[in-house]
C-alpha positions in Angstrom: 0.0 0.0 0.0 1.2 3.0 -1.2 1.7 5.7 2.2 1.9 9.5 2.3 4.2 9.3 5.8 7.8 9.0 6.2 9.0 5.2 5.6 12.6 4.4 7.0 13.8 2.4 4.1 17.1 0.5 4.1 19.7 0.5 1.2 22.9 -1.2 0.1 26.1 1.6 -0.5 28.6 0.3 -3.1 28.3 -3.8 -3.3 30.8 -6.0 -2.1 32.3 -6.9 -5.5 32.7 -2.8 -6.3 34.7 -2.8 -2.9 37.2 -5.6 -4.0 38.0 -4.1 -7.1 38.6 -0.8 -5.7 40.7 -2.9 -2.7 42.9 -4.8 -5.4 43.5 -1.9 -7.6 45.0 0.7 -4.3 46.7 -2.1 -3.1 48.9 -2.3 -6.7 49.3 1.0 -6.9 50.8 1.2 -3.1 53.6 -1.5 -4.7 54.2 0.2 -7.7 55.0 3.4 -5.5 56.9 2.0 -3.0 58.9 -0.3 -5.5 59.8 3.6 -7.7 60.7 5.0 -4.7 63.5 2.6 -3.4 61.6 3.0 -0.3 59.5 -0.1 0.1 57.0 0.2 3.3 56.9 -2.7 6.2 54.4 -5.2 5.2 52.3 -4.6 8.3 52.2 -0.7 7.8 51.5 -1.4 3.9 48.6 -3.2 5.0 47.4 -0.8 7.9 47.7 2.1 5.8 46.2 0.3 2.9 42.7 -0.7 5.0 42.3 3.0 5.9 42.3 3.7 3.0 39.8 1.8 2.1 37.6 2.5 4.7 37.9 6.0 3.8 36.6 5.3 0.6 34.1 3.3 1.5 33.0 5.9 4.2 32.9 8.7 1.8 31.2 6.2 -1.0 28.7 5.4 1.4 28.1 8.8 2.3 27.5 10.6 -1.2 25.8 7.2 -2.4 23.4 5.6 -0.5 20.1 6.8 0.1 19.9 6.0 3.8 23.5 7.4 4.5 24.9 9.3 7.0 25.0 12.4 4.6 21.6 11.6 3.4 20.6 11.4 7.0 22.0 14.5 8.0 20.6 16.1 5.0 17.0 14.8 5.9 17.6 16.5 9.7 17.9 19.8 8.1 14.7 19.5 6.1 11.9 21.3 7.7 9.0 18.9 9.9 5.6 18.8 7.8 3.0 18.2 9.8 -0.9 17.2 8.8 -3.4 18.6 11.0 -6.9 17.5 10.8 -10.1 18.7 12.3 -12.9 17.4 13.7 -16.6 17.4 12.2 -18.5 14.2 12.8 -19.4 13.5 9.4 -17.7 16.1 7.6 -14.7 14.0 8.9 -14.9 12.1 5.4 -13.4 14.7 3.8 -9.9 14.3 5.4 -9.9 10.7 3.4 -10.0 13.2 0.3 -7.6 14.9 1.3 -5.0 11.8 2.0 -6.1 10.8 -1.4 -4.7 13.8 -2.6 -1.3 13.8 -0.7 -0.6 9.9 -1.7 -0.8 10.4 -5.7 1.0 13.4 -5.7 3.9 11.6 -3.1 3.5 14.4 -0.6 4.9 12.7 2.4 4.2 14.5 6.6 6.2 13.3 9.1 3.8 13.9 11.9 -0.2 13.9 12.7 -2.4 15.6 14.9 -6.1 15.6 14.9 -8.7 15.6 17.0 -12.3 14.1 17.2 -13.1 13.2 13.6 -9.6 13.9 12.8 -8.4 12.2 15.3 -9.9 9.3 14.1 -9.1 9.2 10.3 -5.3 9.7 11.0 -5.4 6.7 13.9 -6.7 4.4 11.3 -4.5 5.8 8.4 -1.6 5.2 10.0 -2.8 1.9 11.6 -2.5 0.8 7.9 -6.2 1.5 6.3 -5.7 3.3 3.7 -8.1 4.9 1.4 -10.6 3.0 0.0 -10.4 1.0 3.5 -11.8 4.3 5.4 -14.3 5.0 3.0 -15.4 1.4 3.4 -15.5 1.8 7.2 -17.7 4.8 6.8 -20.2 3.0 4.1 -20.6 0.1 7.1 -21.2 1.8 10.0 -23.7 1.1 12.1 -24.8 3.2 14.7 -26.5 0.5 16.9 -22.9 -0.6 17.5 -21.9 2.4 19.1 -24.8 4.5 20.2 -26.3 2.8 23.6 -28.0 4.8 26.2 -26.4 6.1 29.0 -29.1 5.8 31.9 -28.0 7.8 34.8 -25.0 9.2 33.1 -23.5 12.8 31.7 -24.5 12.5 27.6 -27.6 10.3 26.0 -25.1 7.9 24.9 -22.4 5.4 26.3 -18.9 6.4 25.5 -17.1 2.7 26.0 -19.1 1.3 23.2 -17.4 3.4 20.9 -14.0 3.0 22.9 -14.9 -0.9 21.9 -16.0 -0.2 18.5 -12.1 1.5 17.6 -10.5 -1.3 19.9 -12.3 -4.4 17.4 -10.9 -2.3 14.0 -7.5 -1.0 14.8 -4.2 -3.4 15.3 -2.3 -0.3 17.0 -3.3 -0.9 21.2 -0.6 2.4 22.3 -0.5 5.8 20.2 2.9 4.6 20.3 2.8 2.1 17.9 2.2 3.5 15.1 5.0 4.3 12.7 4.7 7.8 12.6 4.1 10.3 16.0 0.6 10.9 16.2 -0.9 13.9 18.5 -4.8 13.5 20.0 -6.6 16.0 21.7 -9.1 16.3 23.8 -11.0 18.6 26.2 -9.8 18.3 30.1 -13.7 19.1 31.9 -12.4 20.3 35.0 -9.7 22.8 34.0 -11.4 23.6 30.3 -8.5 23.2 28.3 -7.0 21.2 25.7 -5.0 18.6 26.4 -2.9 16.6 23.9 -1.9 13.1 24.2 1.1 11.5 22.0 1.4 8.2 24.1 -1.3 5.9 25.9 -4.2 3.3 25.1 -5.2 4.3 21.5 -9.1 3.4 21.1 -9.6 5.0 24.6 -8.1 8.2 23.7 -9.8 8.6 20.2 -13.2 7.9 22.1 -12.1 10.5 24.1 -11.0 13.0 21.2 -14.6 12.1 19.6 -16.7 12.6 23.0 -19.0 15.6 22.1 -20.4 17.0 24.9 -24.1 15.8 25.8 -24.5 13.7 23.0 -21.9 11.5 24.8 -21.0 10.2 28.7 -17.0 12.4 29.0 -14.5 9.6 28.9 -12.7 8.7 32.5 -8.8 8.6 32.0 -6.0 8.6 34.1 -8.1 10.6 37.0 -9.1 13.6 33.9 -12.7 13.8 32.7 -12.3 14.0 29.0 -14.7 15.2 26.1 -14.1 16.1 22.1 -11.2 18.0 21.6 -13.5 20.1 19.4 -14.7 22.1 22.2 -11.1 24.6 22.8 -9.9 23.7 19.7 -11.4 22.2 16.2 -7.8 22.2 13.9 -5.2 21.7 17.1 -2.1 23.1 15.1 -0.8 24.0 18.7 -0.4 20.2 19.1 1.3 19.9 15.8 3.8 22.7 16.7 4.2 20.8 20.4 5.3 17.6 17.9 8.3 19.9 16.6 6.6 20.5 13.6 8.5 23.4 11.2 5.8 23.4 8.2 1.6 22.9 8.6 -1.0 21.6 6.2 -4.2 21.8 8.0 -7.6 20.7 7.3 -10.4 22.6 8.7 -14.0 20.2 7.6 -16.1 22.0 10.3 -15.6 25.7 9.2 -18.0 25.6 6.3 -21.8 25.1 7.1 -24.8 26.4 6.5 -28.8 26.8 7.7 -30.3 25.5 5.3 -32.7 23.1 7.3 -33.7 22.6 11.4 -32.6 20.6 13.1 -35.1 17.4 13.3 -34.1 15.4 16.4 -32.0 15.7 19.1 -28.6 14.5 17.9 -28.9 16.9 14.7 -29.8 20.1 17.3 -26.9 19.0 20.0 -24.3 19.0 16.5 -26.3 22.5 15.3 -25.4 24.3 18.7 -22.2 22.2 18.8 -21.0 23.4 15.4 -22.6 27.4 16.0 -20.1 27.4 18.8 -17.2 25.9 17.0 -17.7 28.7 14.3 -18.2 31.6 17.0 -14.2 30.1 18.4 -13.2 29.7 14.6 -9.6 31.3 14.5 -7.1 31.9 11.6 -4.7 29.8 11.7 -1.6 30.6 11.2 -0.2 27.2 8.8 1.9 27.2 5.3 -1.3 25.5 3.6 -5.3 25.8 5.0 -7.3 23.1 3.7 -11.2 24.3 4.0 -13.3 22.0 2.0 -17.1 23.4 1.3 -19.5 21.2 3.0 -22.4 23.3 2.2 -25.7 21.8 2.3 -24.4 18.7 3.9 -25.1 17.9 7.8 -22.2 16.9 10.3 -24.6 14.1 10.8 -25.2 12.8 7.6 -23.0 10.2 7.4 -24.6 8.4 3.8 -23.2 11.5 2.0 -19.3 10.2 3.0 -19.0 9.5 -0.4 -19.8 13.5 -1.9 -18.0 14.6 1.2 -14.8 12.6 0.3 -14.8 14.0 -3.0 -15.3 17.8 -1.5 -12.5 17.2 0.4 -10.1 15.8 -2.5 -11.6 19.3 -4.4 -10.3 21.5 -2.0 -6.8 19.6 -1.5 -6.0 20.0 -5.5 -7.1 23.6 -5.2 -4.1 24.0 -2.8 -1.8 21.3 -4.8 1.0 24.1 -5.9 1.3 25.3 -2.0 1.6 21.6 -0.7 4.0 20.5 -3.3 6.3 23.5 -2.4 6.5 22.4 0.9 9.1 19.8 -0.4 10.7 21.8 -2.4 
């Protein structure tokens, strides 16, 4: 599977029979030398003097050559951090897989993630090794009596460990940790009312967490913190990104484009309206190298049977900003 992160590859310098060649070739040319010069060498110093050569050589073939070299290395620590930063949305979330889409064709690698609800979500399962087609396919089968069961007695209308259980059945990754690239996920601390970003810990727990809205959810218990969507202080966490050591920002705002067009109808579409009103009201600009803001116009942050037109928004509004992302490697 083709992947728009970081990969570290391993390749072969100059092969063995190179080397040999090059070893036979200085070690005639030291006789010659020595022979013209009347002053022939110890056989042991010869031989010492000889080998350092060649591992001179080799260092410095190795060096300019090979792609996973110390120069190449050191070149790749000077090149600025990219970082990916996707928001959160409920259903408007599908538009972040247009936007990978968009960043694997045109080999566009990031070297770090942060997201948070929605966001959150998406990046945890790209990097857990879906890619694509495999999110889109997890969005076509969802089914909602898997996750939403009522909480009786509790904080939201709904459970929040079923959907802790629902990410824990799909993802390989247990620890944010385990993924091959550093992932940030955010979330909202209830007591202190402030975002709080986690880059280590139990992976389906924290992304429940991250995707906790408020009321609509029970605030997910962790490590003595009451936690709910990340959404709530911040929608596009590029402060998280930033805390990664990130140098460059592409980041993907889904829930900054909505409109009025129809009431709400039942209690989880009002709880998103008010959720969303609010979101917009905190809506700051960001300061990033590339904004992504696909139009989600018309479509509800609920409506999770349009994933397929809001995947395709999303890949709209990440070839508008093509030139900008591709000079970010540059």
């Amino acid at each position: 599977m083709k992947s728009n992160v970081r990969s570290a590859g391993h390749r072969r310098g100059l092969c063995s029979g190179t080397v040999l060649l090059v070893a036979v070739f200085l070690l005639h040319l030291a006789a010659a030398s020595a022979v013209a010069a009347g002053r022939p060498k110890p056989e042991g110093e010869v031989a010492r003097g000889e080998a350092e050569k060649l591992e001179e050589l080799d260092r410095r073939e190795r060096d300019d050559q090979a792609p996973d070299s110390t120069a190449e290395r050191r070149r790749s620590d000077d090149r600025p951090k990219v970082a990916l930063v996707l928001g959160g949305g409920g259903a408007w979330g599908a538009a972040h897989i247009g936007v990978l889409e968009v960043l694997e064709e045109n080999d566009i690698a990031v070297d770090m993630i942060a997201g948070t609800s929605a966001g959150a979500v998406a990046a945890a399962f790209y990097l857990d090794g879906y890619d694509t087609e495999g999110l889109s396919r997890q969005l076509s089968e969802l089914s909602f009596l898997e996750v939403l069961r009522p909480s009786f007695g509790g904080l939201g209308f709904f459970r929040i460990d079923p959907v802790e259980e629902y990410f824990t059945e799909r993802l390989d990754a247990t620890q944010i940790e385990d993924l091959p690239v550093p992932l940030a996920i955010t979330a909202t601390d209830v007591d202190s009312g402030e975002a709080v970003t986690f880059t280590e810990g139990p992976l389906a727990k924290l992304l429940a967490a991250s995707a906790a809205v408020p009321v609509v959810f029970d605030p997910m218990e962790y490590d003595g913190a009451m936690l709910a969507d990340g959404g709530v202080v911040d929608n596009v966490p590029v402060f998280a990104a930033k805390e990664l050591g990130a140098d460059k920002v592409i980041a993907v705002n889904v829930g900054g484009s909505f409109s009025f067009e129809e009431r709400p109808e039942n209690r989880i579409q009002y709880a998103n309206r008010i959720y969303n009103i609010m979101r917009k009201a905190l809506y700051a600009d960001y300061e990033v190298d590339v904004y992504i803001n696909p139009d989600l116009t018309g479509i509800s942050g609920t409506d999770f049977d349009e994933h397929a037109e809001i995947t395709a928004r999303g890949r709209e509004a990440a070839e508008a900003a093509l030139s900008k992302l591709k000079e970010l490697r540059e």
